[in-house]
N, CA, C and O of each residue as an XYZ file, in Angstrom:
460
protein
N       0.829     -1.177      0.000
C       0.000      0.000      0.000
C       0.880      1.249      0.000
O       0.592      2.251     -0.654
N       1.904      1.146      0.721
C       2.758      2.419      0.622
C       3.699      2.411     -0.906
O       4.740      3.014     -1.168
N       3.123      1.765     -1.498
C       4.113      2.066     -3.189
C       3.030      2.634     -3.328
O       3.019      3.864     -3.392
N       1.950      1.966     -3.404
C       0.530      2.512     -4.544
C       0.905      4.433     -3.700
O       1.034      5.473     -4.346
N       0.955      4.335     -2.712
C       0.391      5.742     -2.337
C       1.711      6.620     -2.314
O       1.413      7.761     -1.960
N       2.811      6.510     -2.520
C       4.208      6.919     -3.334
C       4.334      7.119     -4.648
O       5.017      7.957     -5.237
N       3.325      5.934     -5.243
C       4.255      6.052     -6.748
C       3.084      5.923     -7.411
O       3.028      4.881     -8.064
N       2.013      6.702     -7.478
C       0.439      6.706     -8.313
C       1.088      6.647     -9.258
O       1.078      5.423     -9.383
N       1.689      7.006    -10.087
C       1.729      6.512    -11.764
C       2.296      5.483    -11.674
O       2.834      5.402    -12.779
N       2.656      4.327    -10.951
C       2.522      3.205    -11.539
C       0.515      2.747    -11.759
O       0.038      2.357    -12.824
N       0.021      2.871    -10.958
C      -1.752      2.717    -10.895
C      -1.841      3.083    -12.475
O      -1.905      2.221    -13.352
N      -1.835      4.803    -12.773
C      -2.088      5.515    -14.154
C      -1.363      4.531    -15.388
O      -1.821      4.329    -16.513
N      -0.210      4.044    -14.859
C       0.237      3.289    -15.996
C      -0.426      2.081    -16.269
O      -0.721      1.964    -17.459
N      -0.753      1.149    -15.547
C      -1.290     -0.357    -15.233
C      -2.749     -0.104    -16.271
O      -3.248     -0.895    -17.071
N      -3.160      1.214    -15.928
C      -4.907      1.284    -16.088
C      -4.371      1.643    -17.573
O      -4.988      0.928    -18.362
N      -3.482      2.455    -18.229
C      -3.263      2.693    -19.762
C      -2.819      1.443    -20.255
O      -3.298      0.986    -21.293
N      -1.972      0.864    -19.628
C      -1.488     -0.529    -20.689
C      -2.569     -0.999    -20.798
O      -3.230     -0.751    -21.806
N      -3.077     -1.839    -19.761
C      -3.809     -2.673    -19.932
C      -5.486     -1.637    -20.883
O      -6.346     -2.413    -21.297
N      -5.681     -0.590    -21.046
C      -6.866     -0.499    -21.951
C      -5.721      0.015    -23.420
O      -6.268      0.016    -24.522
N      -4.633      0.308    -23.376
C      -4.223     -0.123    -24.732
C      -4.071     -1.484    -25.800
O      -4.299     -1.642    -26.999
N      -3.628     -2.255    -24.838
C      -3.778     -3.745    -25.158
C      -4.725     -4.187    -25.546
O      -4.916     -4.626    -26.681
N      -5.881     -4.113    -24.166
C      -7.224     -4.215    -24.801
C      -8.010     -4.205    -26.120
O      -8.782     -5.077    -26.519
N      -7.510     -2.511    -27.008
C      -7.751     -2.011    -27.784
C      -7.493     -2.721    -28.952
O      -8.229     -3.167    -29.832
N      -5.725     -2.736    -28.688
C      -5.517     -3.638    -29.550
C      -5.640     -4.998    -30.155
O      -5.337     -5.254    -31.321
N      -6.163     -5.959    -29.176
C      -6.683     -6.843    -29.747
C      -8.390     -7.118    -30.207
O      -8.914     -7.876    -31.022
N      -8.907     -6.135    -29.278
C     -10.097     -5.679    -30.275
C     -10.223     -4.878    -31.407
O     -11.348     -4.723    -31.881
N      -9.252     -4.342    -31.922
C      -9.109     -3.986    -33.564
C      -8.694     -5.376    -34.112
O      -9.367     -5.676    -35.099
N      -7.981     -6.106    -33.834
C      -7.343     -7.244    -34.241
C      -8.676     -8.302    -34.690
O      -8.499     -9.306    -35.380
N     -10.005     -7.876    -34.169
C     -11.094     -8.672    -34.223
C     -11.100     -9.938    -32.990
O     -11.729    -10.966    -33.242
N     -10.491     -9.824    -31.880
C     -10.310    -10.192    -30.821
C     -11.404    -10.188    -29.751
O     -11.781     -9.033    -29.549
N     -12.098    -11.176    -28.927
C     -13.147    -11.020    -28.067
C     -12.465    -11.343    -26.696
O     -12.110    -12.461    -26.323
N     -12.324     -9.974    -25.902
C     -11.647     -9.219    -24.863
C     -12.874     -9.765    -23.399
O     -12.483     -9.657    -22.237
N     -14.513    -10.400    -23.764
C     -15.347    -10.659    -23.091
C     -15.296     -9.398    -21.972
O     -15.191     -9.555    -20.756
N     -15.383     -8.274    -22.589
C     -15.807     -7.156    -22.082
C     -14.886     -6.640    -20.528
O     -15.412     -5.901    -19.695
N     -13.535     -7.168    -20.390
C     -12.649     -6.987    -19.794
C     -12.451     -5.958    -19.083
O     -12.299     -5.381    -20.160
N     -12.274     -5.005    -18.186
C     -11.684     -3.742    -17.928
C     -10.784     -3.836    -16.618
O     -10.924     -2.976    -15.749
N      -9.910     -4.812    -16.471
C      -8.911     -5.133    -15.591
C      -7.534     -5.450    -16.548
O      -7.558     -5.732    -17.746
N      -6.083     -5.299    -15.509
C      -5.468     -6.014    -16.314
C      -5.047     -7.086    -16.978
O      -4.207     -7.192    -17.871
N      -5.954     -8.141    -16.264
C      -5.880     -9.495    -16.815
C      -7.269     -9.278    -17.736
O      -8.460     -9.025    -17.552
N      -6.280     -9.561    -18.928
C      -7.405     -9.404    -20.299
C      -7.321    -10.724    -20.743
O      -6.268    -11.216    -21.148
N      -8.545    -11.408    -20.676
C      -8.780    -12.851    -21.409
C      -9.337    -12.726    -22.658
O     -10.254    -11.911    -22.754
N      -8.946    -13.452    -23.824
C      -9.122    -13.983    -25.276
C      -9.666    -14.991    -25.632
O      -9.132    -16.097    -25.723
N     -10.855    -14.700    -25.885
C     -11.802    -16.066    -26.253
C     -11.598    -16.981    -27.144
O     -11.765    -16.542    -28.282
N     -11.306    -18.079    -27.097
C     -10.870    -18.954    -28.070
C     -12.021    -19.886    -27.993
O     -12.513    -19.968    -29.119
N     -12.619    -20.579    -27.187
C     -13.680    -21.608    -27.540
C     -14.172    -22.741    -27.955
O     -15.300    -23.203    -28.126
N     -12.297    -23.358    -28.175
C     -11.927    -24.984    -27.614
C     -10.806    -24.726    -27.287
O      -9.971    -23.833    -27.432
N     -10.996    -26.206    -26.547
C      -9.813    -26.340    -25.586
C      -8.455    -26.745    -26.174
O      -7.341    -26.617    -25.665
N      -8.839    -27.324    -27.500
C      -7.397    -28.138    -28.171
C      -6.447    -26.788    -28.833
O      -5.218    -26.718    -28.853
N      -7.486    -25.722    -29.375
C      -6.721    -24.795    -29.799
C      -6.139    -23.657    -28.877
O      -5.149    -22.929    -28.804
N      -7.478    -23.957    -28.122
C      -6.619    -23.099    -26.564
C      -5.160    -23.077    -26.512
O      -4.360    -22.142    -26.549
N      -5.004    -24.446    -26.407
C      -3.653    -25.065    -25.819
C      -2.608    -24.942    -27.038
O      -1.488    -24.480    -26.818
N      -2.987    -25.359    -28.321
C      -1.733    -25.340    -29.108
C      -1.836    -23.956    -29.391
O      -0.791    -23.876    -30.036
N      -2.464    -22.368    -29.411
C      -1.842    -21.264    -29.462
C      -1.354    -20.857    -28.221
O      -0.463    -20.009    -28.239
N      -1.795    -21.333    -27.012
C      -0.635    -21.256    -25.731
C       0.935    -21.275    -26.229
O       1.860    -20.467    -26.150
N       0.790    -22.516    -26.748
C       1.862    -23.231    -26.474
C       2.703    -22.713    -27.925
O       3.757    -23.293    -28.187
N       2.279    -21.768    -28.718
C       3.043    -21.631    -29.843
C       3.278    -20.053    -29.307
O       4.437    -19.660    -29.443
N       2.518    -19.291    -28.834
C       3.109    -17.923    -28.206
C       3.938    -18.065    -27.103
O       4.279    -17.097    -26.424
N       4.222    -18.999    -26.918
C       5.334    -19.056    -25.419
C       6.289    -19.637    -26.315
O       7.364    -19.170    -25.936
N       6.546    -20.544    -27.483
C       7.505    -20.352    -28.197
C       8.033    -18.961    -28.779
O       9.204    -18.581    -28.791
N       7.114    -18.409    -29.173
C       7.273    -17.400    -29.015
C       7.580    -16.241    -28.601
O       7.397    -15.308    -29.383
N       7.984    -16.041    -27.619
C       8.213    -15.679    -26.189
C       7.174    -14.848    -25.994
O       7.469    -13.679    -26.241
N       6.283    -14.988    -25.710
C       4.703    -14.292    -25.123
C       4.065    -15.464    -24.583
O       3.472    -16.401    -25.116
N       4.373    -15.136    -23.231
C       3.793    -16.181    -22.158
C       2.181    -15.474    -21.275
O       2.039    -14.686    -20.339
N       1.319    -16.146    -22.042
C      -0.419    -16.236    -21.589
C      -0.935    -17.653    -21.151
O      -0.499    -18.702    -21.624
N      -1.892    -17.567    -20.214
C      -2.270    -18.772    -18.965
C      -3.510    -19.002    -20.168
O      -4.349    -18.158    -20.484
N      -3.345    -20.613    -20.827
C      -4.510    -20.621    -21.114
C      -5.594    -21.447    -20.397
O      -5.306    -22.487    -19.804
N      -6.832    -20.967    -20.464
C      -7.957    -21.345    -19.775
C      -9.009    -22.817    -19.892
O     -10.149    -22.355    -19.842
N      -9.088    -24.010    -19.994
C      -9.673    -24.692    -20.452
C     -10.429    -25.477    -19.725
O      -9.928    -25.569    -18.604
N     -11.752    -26.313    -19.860
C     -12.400    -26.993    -18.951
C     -11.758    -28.678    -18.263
O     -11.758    -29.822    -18.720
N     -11.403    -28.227    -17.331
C     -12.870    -27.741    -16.272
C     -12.981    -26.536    -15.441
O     -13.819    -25.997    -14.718
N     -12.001    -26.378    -15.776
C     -11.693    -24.617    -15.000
C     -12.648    -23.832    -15.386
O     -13.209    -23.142    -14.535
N     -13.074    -23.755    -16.848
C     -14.009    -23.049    -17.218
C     -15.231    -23.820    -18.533
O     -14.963    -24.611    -19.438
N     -16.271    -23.338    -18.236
C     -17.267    -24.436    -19.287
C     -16.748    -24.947    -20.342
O     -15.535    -24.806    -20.501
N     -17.225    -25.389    -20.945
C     -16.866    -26.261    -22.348
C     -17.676    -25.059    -23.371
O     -18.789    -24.550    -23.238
N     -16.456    -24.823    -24.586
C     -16.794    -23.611    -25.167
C     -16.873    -22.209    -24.675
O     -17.768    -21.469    -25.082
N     -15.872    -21.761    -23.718
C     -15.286    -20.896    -22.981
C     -14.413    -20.607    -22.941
O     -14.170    -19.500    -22.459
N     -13.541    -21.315    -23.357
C     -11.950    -21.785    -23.529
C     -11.320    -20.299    -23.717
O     -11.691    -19.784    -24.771
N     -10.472    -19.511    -22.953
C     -10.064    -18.275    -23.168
C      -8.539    -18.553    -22.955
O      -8.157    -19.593    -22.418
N      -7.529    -17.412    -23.476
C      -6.308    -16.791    -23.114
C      -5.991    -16.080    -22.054
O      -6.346    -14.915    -22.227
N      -5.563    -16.220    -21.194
C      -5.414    -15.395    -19.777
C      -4.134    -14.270    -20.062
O      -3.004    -14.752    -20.144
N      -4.249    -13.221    -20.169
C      -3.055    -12.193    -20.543
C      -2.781    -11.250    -19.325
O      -3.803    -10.689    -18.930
N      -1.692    -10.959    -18.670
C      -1.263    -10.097    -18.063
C      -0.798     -9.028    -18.102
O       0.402     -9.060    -18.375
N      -1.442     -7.478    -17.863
C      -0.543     -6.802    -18.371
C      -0.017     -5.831    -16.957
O      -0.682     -5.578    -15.953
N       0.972     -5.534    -17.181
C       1.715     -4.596    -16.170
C       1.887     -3.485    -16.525
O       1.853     -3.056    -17.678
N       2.257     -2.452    -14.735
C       2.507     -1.519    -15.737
C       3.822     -1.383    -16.194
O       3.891     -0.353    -16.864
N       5.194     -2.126    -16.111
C       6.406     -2.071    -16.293
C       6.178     -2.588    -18.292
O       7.155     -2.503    -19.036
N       5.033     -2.988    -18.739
C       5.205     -3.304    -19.660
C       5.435     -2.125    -20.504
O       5.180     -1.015    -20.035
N       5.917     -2.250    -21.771
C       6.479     -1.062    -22.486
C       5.336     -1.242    -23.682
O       4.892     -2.324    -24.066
N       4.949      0.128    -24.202
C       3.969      0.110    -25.336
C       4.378     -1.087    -26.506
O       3.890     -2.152    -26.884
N       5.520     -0.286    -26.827
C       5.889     -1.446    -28.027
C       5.550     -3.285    -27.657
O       4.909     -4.073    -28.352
N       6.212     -3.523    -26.394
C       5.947     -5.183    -26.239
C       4.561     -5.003    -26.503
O       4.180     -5.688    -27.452
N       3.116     -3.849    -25.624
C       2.140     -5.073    -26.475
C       1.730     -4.552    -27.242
O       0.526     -4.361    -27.074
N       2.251     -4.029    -28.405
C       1.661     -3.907    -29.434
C       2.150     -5.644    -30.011
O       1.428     -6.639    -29.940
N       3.461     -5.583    -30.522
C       3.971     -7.273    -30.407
C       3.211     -7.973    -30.256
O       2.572     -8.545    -31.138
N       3.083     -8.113    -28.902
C       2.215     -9.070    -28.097
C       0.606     -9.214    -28.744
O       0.094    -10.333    -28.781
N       0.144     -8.472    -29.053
C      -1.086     -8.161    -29.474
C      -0.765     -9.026    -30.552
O      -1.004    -10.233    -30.537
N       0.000     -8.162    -31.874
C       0.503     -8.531    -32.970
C       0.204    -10.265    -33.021
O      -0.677    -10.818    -33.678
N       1.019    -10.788    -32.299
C       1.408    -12.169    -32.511
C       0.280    -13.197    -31.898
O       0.275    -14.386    -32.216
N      -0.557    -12.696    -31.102
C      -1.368    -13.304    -30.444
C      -2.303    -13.295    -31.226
O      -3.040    -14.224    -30.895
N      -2.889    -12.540    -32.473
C      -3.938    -12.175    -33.601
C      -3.153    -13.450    -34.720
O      -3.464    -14.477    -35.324
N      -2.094    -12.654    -34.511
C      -1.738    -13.736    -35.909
C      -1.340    -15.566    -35.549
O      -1.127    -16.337    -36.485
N      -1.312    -15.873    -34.583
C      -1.294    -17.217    -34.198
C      -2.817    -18.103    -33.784
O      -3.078    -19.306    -33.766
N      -3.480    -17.101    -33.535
C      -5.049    -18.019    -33.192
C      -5.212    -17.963    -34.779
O      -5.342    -19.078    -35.284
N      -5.236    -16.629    -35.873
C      -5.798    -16.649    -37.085
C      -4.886    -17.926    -37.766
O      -5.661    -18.526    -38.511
N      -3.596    -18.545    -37.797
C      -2.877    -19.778    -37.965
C      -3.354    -20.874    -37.768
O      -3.336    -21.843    -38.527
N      -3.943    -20.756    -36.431
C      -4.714    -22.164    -35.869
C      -5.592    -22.324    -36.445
O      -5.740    -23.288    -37.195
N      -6.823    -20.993    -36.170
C      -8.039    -21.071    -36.120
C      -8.299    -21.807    -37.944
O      -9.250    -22.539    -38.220
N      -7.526    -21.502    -38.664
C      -7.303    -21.775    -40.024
C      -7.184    -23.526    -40.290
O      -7.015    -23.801    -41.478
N      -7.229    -24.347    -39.645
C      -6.137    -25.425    -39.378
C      -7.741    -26.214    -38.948
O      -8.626    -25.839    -38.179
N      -7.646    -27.210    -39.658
C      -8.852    -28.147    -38.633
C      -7.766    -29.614    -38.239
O      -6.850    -30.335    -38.634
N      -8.840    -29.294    -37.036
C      -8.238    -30.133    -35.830
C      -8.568    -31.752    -35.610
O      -9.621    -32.211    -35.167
N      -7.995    -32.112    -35.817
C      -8.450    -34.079    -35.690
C      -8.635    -34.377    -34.315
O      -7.802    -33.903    -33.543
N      -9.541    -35.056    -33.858
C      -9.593    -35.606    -32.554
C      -9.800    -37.290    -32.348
O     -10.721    -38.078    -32.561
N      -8.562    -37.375    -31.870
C      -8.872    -38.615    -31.518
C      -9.036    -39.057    -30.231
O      -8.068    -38.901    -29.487
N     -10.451    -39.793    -29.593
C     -11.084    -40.057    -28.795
C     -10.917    -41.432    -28.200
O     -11.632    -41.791    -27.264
């Protein structure tokens, strides 16, 4: 409590990243599920692709918690994103960047399931 009340622009910063980010992946055509914190989740809406664009943005080096059932319903399946305020504009624009263009990779891609 004594940073927050020392160092208010970190608060002012936290609240701009995170609704820049935001922004940006809702131009990206991105569903933000009406977010206004800094953990901004990305609706994806299975679980298999959940996981393989997890797992291709952390190759990536953009590390997001992805969400899948049973944690959350079936067809809920979201991206868990963090933003700080130490983050720098440019990373999420990036971040944004690559996170649009790797679900649009997947989402492109049909998925085999074997049961």
């Amino acid at each position: 409590m004594d940073i927050l009340a020392e160092e208010p622009e970190r608060v002012s910063r936290l609240t701009r990243n995170a609704g820049l980010f935001r922004e940006l992946l809702q131009r990206e055509g991105l569903d933000t599920l009406g977010s206004q914190t800094a953990i901004v989740p990305v609706h994806v809406g299975d679980r298999w692709r959940t996981l393989e664009i997890g797992s291709e943005l952390l190759r990536r080096g953009v590390f997001v918690n992805p969400v899948i059932y049973p944690g959350i319903r079936q067809g809920a399946e979201r991206l868990r994103c963090f933003v700080s305020a130490r983050h720098a504009e440019g990373d999420l624009r990036q971040a944004a960047r690559l996170i649009s263009d790797v679900m649009k990779a997947v989402s492109s891609r049909v998925l085999v399931r074997v049961r």
